[in-house]
C-alpha positions as CSV (number, residue, x, y, z in Angstrom):
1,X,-141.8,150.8,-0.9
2,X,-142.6,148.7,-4.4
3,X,-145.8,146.5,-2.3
4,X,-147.2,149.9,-1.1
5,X,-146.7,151.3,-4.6
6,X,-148.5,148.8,-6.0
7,X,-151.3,149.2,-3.6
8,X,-151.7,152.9,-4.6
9,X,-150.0,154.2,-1.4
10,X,-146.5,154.8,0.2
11,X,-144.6,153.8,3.2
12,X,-145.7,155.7,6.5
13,X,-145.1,159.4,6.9
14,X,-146.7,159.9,10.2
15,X,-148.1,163.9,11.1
16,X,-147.3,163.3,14.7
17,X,-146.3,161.5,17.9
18,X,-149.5,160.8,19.2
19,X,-150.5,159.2,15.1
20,X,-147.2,156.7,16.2
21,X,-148.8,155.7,19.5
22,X,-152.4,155.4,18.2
23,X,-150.3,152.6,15.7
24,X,-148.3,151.0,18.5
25,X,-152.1,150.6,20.2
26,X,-153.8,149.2,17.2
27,X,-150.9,146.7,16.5
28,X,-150.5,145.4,20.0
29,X,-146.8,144.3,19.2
30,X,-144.8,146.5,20.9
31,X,-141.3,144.7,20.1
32,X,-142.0,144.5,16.6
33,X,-140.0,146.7,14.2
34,X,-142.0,148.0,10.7
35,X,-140.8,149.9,8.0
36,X,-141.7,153.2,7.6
37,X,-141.1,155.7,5.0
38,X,-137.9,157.5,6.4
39,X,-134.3,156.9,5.4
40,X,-131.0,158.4,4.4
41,X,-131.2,158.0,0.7
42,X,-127.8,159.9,0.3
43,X,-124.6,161.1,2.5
44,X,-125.0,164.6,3.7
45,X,-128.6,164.5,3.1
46,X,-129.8,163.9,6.6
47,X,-133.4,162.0,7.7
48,X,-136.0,162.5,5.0
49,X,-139.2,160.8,4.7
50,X,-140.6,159.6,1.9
51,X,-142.8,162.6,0.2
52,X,-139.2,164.3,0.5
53,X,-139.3,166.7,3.4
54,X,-136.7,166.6,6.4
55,X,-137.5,164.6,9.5
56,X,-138.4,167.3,12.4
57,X,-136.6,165.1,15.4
58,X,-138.3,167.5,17.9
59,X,-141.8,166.1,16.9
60,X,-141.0,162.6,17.5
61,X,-139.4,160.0,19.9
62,X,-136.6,158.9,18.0
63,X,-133.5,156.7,18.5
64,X,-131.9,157.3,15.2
65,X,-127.9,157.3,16.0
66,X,-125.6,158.4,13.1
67,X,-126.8,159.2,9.6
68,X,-125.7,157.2,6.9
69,X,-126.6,156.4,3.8
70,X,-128.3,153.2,4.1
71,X,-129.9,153.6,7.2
72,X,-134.1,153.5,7.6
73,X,-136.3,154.3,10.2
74,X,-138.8,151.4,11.9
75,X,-141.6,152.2,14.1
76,X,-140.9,150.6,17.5
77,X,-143.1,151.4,20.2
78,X,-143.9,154.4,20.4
79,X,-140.7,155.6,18.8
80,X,-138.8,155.6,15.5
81,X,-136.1,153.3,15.5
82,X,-132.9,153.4,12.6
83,X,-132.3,150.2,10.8
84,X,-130.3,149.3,7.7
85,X,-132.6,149.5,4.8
86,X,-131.6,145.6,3.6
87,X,-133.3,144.0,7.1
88,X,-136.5,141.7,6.6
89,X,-139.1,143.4,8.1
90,X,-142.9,144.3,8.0
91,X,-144.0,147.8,6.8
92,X,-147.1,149.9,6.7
93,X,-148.4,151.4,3.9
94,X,-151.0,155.2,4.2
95,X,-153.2,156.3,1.8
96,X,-154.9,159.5,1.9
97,X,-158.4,159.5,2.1
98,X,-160.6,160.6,-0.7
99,X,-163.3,163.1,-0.5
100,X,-166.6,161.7,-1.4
């Protein structure tokens, strides 16, 4: 979260399924795990990505299991993948595009 901060843009918060699988193409490492921006910052609170909405499961392949504070989502594959939040991993960073 800091590195993309410091790079003016945030941890992944994909629009879709098919914008997961056009990133498991173009990384051609399909056992890898990366951060993205989706965790359980707090109990009760459910999936929530990183600009703060809720995680719609129905709009993505997910493998999430319980939710607990403490727990992250990875891209994996084509899917999203949970993880505790204190594994080394690599991440991807977005940033919106500007108009010109």
């Amino acid at each position: 979260r800091e590195d993309c901060g410091n790079r003016g843009s945030t941890l992944l918060v994909p629009w879709d399924q098919d914008e997961l699988e056009f990133l498991n193409d173009s990384l051609q490492k399909p056992t890898r795990h990366f951060w993205i921006g989706l965790s359980v910052p707090v109990a009760g609170m459910g999936w929530t990505w990183e600009n703060g909405s809720d995680l719609d499961q129905d709009q993505f392949q997910l493998d999430l299991g319980k939710q607990e504070p403490g727990a992250c989502g990875t891209l994996k594959g084509n899917g999203i993948v949970s993880q505790s939040c204190d594994m080394r991993l690599q991440w991807i960073c977005k940033k919106e595009s500007a108009e010109i």
